[in-house]
PDB file as gemmi writes it, atoms N, CA and C in Angstrom:
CRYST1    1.000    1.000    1.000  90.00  90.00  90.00 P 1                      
ATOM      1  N   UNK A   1     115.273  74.798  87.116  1.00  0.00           N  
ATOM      2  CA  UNK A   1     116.503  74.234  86.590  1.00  0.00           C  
ATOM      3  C   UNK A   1     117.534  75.349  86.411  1.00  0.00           C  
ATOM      4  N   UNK A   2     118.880  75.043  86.285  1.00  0.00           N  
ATOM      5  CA  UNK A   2     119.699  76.225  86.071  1.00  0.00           C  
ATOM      6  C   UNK A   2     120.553  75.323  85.526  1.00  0.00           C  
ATOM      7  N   UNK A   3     121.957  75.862  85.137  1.00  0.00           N  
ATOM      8  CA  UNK A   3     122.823  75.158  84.184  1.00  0.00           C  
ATOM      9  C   UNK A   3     123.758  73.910  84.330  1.00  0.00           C  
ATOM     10  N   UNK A   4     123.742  74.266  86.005  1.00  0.00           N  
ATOM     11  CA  UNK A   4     124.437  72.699  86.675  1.00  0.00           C  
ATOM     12  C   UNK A   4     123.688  71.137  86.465  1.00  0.00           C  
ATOM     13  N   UNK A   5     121.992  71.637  86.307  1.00  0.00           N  
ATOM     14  CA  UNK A   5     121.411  70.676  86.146  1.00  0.00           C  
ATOM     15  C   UNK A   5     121.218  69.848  84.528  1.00  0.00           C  
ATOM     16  N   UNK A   6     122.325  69.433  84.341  1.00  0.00           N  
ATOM     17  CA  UNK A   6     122.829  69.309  82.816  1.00  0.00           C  
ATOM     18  C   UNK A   6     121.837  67.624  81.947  1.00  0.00           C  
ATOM     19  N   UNK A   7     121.972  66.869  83.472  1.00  0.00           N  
ATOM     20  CA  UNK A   7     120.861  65.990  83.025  1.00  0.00           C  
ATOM     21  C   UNK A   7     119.493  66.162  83.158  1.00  0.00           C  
ATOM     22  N   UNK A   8     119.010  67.113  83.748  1.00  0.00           N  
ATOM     23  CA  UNK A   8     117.495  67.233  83.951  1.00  0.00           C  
ATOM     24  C   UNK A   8     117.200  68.313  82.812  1.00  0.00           C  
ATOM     25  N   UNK A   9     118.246  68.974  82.093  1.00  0.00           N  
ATOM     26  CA  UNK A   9     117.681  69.934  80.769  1.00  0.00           C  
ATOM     27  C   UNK A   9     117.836  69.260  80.018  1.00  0.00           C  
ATOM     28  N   UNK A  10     118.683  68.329  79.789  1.00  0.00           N  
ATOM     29  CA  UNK A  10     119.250  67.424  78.334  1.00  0.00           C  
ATOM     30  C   UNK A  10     117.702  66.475  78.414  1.00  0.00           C  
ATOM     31  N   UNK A  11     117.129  65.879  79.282  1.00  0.00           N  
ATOM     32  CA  UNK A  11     115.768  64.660  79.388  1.00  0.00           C  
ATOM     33  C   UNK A  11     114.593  66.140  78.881  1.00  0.00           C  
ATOM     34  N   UNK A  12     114.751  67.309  79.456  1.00  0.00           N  
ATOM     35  CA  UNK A  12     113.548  68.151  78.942  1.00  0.00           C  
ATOM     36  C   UNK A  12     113.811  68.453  77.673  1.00  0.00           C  
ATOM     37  N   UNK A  13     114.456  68.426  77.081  1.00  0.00           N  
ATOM     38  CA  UNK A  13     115.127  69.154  75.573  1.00  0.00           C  
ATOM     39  C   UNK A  13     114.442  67.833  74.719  1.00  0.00           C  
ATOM     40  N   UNK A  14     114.778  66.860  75.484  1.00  0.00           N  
ATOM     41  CA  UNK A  14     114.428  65.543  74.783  1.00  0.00           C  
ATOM     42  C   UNK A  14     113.040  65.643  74.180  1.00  0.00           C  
ATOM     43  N   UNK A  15     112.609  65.829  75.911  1.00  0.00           N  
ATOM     44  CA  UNK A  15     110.662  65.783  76.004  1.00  0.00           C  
ATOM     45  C   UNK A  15     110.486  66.804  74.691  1.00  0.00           C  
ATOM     46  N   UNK A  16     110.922  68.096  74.879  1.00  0.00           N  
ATOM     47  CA  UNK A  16     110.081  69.051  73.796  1.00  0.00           C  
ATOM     48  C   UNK A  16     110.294  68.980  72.489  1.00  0.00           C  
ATOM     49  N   UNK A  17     111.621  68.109  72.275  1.00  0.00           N  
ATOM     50  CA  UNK A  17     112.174  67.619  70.739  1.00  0.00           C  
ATOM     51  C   UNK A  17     111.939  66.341  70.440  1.00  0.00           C  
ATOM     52  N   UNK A  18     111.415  65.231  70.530  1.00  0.00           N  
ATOM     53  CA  UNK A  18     111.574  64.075  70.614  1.00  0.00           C  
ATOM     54  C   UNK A  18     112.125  63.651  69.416  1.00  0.00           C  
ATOM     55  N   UNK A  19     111.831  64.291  68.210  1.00  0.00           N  
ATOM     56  CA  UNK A  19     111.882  64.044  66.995  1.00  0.00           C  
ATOM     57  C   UNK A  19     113.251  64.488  66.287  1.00  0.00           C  
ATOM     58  N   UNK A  20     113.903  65.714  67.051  1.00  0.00           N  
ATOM     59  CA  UNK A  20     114.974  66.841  66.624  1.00  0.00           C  
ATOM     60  C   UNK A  20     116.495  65.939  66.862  1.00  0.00           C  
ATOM     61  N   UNK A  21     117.415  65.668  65.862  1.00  0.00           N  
ATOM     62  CA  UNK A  21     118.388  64.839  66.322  1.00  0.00           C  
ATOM     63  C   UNK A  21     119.171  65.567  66.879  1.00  0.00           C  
ATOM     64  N   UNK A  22     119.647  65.697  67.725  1.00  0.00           N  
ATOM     65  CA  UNK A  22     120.671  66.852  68.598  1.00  0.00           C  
ATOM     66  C   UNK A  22     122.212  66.763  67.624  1.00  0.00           C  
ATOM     67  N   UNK A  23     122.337  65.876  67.164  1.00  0.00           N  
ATOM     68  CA  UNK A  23     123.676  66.193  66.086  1.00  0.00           C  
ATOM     69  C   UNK A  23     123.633  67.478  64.966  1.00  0.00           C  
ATOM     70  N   UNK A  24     122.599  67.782  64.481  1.00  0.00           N  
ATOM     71  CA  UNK A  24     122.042  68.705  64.040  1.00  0.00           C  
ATOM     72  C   UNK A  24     122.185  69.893  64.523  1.00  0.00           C  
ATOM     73  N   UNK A  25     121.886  70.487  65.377  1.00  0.00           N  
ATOM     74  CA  UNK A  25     121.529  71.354  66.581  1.00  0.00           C  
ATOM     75  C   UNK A  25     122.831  72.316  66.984  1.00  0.00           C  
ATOM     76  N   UNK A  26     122.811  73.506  66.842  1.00  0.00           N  
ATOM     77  CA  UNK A  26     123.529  74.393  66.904  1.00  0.00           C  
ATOM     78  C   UNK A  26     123.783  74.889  68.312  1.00  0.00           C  
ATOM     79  N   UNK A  27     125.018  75.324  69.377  1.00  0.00           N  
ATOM     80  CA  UNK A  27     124.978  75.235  70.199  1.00  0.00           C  
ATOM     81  C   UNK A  27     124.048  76.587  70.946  1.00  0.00           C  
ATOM     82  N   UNK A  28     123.953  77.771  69.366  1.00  0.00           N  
ATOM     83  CA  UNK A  28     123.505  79.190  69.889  1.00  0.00           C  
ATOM     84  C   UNK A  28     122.024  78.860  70.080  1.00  0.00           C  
ATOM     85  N   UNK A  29     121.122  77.857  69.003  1.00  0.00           N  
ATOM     86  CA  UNK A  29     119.679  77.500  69.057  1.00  0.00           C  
ATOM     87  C   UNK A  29     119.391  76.465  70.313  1.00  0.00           C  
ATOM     88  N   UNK A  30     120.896  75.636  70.796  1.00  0.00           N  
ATOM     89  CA  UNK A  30     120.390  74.909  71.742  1.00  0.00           C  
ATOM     90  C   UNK A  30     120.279  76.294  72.848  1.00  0.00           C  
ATOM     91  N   UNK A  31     121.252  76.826  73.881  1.00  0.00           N  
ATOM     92  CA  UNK A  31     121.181  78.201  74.451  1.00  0.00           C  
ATOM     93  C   UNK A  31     119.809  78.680  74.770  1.00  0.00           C  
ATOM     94  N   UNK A  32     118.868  79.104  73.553  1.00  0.00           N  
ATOM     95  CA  UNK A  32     118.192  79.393  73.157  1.00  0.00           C  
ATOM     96  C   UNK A  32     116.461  78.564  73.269  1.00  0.00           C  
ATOM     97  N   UNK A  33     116.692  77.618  73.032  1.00  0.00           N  
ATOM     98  CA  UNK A  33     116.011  76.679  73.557  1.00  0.00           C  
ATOM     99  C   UNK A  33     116.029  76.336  75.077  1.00  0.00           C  
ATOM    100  N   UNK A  34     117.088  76.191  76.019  1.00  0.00           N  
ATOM    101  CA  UNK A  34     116.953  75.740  77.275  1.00  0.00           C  
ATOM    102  C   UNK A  34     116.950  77.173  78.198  1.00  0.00           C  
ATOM    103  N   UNK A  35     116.916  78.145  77.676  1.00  0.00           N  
ATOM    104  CA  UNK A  35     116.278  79.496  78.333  1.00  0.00           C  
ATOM    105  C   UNK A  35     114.689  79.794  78.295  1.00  0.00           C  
ATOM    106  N   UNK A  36     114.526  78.859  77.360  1.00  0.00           N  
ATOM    107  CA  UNK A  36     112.442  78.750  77.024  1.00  0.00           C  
ATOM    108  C   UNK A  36     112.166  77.816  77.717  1.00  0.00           C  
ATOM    109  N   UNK A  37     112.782  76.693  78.180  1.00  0.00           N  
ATOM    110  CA  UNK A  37     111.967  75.829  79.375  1.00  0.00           C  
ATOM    111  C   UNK A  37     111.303  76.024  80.400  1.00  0.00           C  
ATOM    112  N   UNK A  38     110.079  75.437  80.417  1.00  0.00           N  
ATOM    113  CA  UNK A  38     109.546  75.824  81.294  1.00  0.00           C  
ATOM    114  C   UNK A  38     110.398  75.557  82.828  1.00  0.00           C  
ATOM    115  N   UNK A  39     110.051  76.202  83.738  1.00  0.00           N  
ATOM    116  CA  UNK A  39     111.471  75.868  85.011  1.00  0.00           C  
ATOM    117  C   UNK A  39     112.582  76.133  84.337  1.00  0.00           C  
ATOM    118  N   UNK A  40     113.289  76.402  83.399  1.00  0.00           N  
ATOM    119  CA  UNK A  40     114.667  76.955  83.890  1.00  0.00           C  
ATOM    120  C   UNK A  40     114.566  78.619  84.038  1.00  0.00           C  
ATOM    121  N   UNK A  41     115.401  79.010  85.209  1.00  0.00           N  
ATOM    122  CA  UNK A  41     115.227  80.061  86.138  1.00  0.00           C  
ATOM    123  C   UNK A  41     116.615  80.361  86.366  1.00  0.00           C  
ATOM    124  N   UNK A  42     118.008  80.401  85.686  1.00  0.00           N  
ATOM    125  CA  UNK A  42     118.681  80.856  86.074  1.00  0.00           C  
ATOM    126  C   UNK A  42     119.854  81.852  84.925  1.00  0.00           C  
ATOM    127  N   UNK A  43     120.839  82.193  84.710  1.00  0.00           N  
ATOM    128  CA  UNK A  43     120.716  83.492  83.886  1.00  0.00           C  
ATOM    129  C   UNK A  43     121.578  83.396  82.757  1.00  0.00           C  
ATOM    130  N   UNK A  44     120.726  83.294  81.542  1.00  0.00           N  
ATOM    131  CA  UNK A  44     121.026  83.187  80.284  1.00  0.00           C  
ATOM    132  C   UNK A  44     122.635  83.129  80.019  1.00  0.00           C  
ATOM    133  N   UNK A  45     123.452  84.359  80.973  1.00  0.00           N  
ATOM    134  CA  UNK A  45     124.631  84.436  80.442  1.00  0.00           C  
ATOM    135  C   UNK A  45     125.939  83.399  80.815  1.00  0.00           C  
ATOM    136  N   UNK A  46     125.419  83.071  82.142  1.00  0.00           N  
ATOM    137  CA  UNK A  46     126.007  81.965  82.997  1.00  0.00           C  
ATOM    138  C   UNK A  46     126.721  80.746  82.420  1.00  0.00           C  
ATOM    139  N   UNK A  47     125.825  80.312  81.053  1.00  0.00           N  
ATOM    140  CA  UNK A  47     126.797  79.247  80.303  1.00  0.00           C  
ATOM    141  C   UNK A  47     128.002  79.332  79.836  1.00  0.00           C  
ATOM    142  N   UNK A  48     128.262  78.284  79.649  1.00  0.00           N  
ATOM    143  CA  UNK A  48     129.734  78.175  78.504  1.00  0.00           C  
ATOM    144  C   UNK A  48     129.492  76.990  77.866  1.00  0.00           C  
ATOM    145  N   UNK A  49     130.295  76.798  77.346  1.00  0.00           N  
ATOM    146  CA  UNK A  49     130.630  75.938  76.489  1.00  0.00           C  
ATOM    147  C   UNK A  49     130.563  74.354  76.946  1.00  0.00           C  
ATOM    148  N   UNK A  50     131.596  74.651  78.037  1.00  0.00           N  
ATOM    149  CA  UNK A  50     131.174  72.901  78.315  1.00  0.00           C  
ATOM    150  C   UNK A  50     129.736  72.639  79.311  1.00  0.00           C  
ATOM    151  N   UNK A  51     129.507  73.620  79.768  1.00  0.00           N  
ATOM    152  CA  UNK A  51     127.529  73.328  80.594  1.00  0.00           C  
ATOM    153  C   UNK A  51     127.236  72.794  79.021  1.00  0.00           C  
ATOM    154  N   UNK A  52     127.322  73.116  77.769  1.00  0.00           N  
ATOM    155  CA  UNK A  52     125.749  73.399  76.878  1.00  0.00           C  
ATOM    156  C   UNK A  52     126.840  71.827  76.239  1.00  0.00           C  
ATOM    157  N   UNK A  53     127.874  71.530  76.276  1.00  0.00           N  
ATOM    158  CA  UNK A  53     128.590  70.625  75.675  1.00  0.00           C  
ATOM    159  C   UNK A  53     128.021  69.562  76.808  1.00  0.00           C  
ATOM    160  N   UNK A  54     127.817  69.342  77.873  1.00  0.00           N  
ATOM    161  CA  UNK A  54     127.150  68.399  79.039  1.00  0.00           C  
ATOM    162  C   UNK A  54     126.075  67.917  78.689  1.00  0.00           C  
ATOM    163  N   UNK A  55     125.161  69.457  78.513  1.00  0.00           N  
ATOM    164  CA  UNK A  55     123.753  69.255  78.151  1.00  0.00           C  
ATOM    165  C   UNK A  55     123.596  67.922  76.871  1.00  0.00           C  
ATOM    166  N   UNK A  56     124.178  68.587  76.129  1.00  0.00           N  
ATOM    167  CA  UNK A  56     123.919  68.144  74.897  1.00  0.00           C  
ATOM    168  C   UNK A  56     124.246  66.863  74.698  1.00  0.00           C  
ATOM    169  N   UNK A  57     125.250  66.269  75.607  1.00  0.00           N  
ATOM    170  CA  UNK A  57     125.584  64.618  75.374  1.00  0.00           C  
ATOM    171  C   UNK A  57     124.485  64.011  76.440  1.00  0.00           C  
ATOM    172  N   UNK A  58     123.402  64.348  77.479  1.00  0.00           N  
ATOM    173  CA  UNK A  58     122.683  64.100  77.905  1.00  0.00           C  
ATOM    174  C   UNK A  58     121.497  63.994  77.169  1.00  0.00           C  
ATOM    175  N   UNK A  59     121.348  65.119  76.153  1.00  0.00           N  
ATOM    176  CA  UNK A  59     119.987  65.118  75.444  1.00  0.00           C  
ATOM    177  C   UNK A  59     120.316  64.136  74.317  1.00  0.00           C  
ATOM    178  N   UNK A  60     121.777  63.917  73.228  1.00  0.00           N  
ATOM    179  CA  UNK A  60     122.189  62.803  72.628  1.00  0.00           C  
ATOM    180  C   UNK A  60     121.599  61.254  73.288  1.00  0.00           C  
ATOM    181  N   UNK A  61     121.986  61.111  74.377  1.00  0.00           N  
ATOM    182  CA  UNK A  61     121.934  59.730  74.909  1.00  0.00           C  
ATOM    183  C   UNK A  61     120.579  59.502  75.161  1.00  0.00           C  
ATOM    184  N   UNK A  62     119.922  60.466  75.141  1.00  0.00           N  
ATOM    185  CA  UNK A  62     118.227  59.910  75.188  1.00  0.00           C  
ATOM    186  C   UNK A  62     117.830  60.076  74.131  1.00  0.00           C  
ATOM    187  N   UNK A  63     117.990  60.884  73.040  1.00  0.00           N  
ATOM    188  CA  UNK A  63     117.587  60.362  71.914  1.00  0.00           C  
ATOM    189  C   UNK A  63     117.707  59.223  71.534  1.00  0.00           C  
ATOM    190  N   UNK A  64     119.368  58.595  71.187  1.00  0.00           N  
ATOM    191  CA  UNK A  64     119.798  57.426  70.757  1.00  0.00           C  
ATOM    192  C   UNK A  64     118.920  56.229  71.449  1.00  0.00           C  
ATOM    193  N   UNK A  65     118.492  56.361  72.435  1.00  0.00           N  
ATOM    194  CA  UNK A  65     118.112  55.310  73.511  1.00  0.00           C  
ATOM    195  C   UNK A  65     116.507  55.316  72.893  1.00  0.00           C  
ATOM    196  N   UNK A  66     116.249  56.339  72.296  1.00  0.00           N  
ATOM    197  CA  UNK A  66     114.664  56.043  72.003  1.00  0.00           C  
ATOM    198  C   UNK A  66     114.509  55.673  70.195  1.00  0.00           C  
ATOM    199  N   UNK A  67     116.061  55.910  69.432  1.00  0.00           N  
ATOM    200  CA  UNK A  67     115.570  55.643  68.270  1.00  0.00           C  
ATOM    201  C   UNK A  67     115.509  53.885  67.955  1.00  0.00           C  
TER     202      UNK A  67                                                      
END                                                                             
């Protein structure tokens, strides 16, 4: 995975948090978190703001969808 892939980290963030409400969630601990996935392979510094702002309304919408 690398940072373009904004819906396939937001569904893994899901998988390893199921429980974690992403409203909560800080954008430096999210960062931080999707550099520990297993498969993501591309380079920590590369983000910004709106990749991890993408991510994060992807990993939102599957939460909501499972509460």
């Amino acid at each position: 995975m690398t940072w373009a892939d904004a819906e396939d980290i937001g569904l893994a963030l899901y998988d390893k948090f199921p429980d974690v409400d992403p409203k909560g969630v800080r954008f430096t601990d999210m960062h931080k978190w999707i550099t520990e996935l297993d498969g993501f392979s591309d380079d920590p510094q590369k983000s910004n703001e709106a990749k991890l702002e993408a991510i994060w309304t992807f990993w939102h919408e599957e939460w909501q969808d499972n509460q």
